[in-house]
N, C-alpha and C positions, 0 to 999 in steps of 0.2 A: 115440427119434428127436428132434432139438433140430429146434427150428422155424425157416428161414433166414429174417430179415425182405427186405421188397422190394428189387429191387437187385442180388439175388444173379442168378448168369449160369445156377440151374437153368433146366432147361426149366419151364413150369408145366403143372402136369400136366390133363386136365378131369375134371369133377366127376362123379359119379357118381350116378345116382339111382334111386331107386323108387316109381315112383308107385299107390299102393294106394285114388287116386283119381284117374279121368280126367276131360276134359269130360263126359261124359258121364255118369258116378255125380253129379257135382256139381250140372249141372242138376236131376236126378229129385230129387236132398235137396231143392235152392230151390224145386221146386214141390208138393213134400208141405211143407215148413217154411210158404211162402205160404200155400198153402190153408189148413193147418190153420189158423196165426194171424192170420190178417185175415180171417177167417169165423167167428171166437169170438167171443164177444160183448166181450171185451175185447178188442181186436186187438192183434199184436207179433209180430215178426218176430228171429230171432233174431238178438245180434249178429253173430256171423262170419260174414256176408251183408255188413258194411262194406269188408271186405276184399280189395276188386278192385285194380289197380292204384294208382287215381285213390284210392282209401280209403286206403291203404298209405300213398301218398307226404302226403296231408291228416296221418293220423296223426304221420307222422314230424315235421310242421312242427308240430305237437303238442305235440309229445316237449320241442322248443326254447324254448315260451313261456317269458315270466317266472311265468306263475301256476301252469302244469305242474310244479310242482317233484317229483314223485313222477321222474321222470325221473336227474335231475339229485341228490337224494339217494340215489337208488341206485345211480347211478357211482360215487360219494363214496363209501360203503362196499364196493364191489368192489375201487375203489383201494389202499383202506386193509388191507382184509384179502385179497386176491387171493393173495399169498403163502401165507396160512397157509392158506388154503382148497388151493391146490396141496398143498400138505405132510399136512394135513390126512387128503387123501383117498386121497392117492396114486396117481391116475387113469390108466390111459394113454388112456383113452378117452372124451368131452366129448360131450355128447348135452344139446341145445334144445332144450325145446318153443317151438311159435309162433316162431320165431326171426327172423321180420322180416326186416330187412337187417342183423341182429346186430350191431349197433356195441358197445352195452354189451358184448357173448362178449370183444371185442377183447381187453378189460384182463385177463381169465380167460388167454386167447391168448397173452396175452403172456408172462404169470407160468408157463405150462406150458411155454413157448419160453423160457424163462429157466433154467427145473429139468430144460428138458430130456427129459421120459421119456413127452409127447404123442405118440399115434401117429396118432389120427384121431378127428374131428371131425365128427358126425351133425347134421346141420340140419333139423325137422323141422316141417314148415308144410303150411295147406292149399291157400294159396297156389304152383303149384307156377310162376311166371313170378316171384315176388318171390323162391322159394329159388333157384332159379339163378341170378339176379342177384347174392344176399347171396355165393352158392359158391364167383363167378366171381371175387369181390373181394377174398376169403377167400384163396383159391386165388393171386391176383394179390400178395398181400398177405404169404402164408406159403407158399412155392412147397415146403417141404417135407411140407407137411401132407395127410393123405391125409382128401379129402372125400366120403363118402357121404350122400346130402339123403336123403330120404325125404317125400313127398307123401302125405298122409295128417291124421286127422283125430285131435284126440290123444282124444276122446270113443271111439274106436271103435279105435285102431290101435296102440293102448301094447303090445301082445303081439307086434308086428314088428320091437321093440328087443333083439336079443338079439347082444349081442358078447362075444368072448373077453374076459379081464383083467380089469382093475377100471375099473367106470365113473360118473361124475358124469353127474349128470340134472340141467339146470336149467331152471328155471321162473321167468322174471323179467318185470318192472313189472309186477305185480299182476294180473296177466290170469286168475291163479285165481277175481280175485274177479266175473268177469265168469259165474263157475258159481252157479247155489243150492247150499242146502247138500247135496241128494241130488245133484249134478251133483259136486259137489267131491270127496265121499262115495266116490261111484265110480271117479272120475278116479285118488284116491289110493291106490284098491283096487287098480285094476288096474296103474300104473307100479310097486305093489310088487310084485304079483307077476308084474312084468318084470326086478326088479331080480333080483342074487343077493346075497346074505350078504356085508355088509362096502363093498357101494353105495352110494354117497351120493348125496343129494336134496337140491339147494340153491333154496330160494324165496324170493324177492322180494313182500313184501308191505306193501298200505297200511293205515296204522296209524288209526285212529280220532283225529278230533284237532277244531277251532273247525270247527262249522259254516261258517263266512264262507271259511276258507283252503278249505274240500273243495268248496263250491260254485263260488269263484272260478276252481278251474282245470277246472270243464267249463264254462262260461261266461266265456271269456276275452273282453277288450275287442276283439281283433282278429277275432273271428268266424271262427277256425278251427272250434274246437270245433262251432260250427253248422253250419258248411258239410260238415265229416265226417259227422254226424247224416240231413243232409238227402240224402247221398252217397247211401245203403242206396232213396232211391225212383228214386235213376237207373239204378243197378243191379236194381230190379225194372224199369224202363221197358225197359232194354238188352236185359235175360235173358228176361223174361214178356210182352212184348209190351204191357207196360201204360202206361198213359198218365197218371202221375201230374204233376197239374202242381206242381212244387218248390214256387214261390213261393206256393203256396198251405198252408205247413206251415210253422210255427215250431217252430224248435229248444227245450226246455223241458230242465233239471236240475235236477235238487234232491236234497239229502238226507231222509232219513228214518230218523228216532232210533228205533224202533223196531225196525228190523232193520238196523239202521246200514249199511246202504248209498245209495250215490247210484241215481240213479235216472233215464234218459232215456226222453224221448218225444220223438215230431211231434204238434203240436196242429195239427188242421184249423182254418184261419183261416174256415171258410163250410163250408156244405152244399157235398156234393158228392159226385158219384159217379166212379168208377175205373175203366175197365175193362182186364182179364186178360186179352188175346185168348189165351196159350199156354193158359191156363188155361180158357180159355171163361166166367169170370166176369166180373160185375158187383159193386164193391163199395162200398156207399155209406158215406158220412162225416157226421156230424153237425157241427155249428160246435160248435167245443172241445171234440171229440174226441179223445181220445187215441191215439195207435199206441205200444204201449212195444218201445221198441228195445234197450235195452240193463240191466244192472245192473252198480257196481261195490260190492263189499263192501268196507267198511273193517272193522280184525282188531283183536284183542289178543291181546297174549302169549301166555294160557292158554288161548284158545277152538283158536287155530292150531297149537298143540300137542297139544291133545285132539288135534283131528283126524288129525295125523301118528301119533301113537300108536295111534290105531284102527287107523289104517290096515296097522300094521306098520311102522315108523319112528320109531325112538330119537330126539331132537331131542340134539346134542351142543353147537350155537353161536346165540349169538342175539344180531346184531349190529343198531345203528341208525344214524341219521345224527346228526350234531351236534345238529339241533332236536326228535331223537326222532319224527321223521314218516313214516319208511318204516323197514323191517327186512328185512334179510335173514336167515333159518335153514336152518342144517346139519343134517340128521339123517340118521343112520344104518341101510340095512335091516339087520335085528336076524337 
């Protein structure tokens, strides 16, 4: 099926979805996730709890900074290899994880509407008001393409991927690295075995590189990155009935050479205590305490290839950007 760009007099068709998580599952997760972690003695909350609408659209302005460049080097080589990754794999079938409002898919989109033999396009998020939106646009956008979303968790729901022909799996801006290593572990356990023989798995990852550049772009001058961070206590206020007051939390990142990822908190600015009415808690804060909210791994070549290989996954391409700071790899289920 060649993909018609916008313009064309099709009718556009709507998108289709399945949601394998409602309001309702998603609540009960955010209040086992609370409880558990802001009742540890180290508190944290997990990231994909930033991801309400008001998170989505923070990140996206994210995505634009000048210090964000993790972004912007991985357009750069989608660009450049889009084509051969179409050829490559031979797909009729395109499958996102986390897919956001898929702008990067676009270049992917285009290069399969170019060869021609894209039949349909799976968009898979937990988000399920950001997938419809990405679908509607998609859809607006490639009025030939047939869209199936899937609402779903990709930690829990990789076994719900199962389509005819031959399919490409993509995993992009690094959002792998937002796993430990047992979260990664399993993730890449079980997307293999959703794949079938002869599937490819394309991941976008950040590369280990100066401290100063991997710090600068989660502490940009313009206080997005903080204002995203600080996003996940108005989302417990909304969802938990809690009463966090913001401006009492600095936004804090840093790297750490050690297990070379970054690494976010809220630092309580003062003593202070929280309360959980959905929850029936009380949860106090010490001055310069921590909440850790997020992790991002930074990779090398050969640790991210182990892991594909464990997993059941040939690595066949291993592409960078001009200053060598993000990579994307192709591999193969075997």
């Amino acid at each position: 099926m060649t993909l018609q760009q916008a313009g064309s007099k099709t009718e556009t068709a709507t998108p289709a979805l399945i949601a394998h998580l409602g309001p309702a599952d998603l609540e009960a997760q955010l209040r086992r996730d609370a409880l558990e972690g802001l009742t540890a003695p180290a508190k944290s909350i997990p990231s994909k709890w930033f991801y309400d609408y008001n998170g989505s659209m923070l990140f996206d302005e994210i995505t634009r900074l000048p210090e964000y460049y993790l972004t912007r080097a991985e357009r750069q080589i989608l660009r450049e290899r889009a084509a051969s990754i179409v050829a490559e794999t031979g797909a009729d079938t395109l499958v996102e994880l986390g897919c956001g409002l898929s702008e990067k898919t676009r270049v992917l989109l285009d290069a399969f509407g170019r060869a021609g033999n894209l039949q349909r396009f799976i968009p898979f998020d937990v988000d399920g008001k950001i997938l419809r939106m990405a679908a509607a646009e998609l859809l607006e956008r490639y009025p030939g393409l047939e869209v199936q979303g899937i609402v779903g968790d990709f930690e829990r729901h990789l076994d719900s991927i199962q389509v005819p022909g031959r399919s490409l799996v993509i995993f992009l801006g690094s959002t792998i690295g937002n796993l430990n290593v047992e979260q990664r572990r399993s993730l890449l356990a079980q997307l293999s075995a959703s794949l079938k023989p002869g599937d490819s798995f394309l991941l976008g990852v950040d590369l280990v590189k100066d401290v100063e550049v991997l710090e600068a772009a989660y502490n940009d001058s313009a206080g997005i990155s903080a204002a995203f961070n600080l996003n996940i206590l108005k989302v417990l206020n909304a969802r938990l009935g809690a009463d966090f007051e913001v401006e009492s939390f600095d936004h804090v990142a840093s790297f750490d050479p050690q297990t070379e990822q970054m690494e976010m908190f809220l630092r309580s600015t003062r003593p202070q205590k929280v309360r959980l009415e959905l929850l029936n808690r009380d949860i106090s804060f010490e001055e310069g305490e921590m909440l850790h909210t997020e992790i991002s791994a930074k990779f090398r070549r050969e640790g991210i290839e182990a892991e594909l290989i464990e997993a059941g996954s040939q690595p066949v391409h291993w592409w960078t950007d001009a200053d060598r700071k993000f990579a994307v790899t192709l591999s193969r289920k075997n």
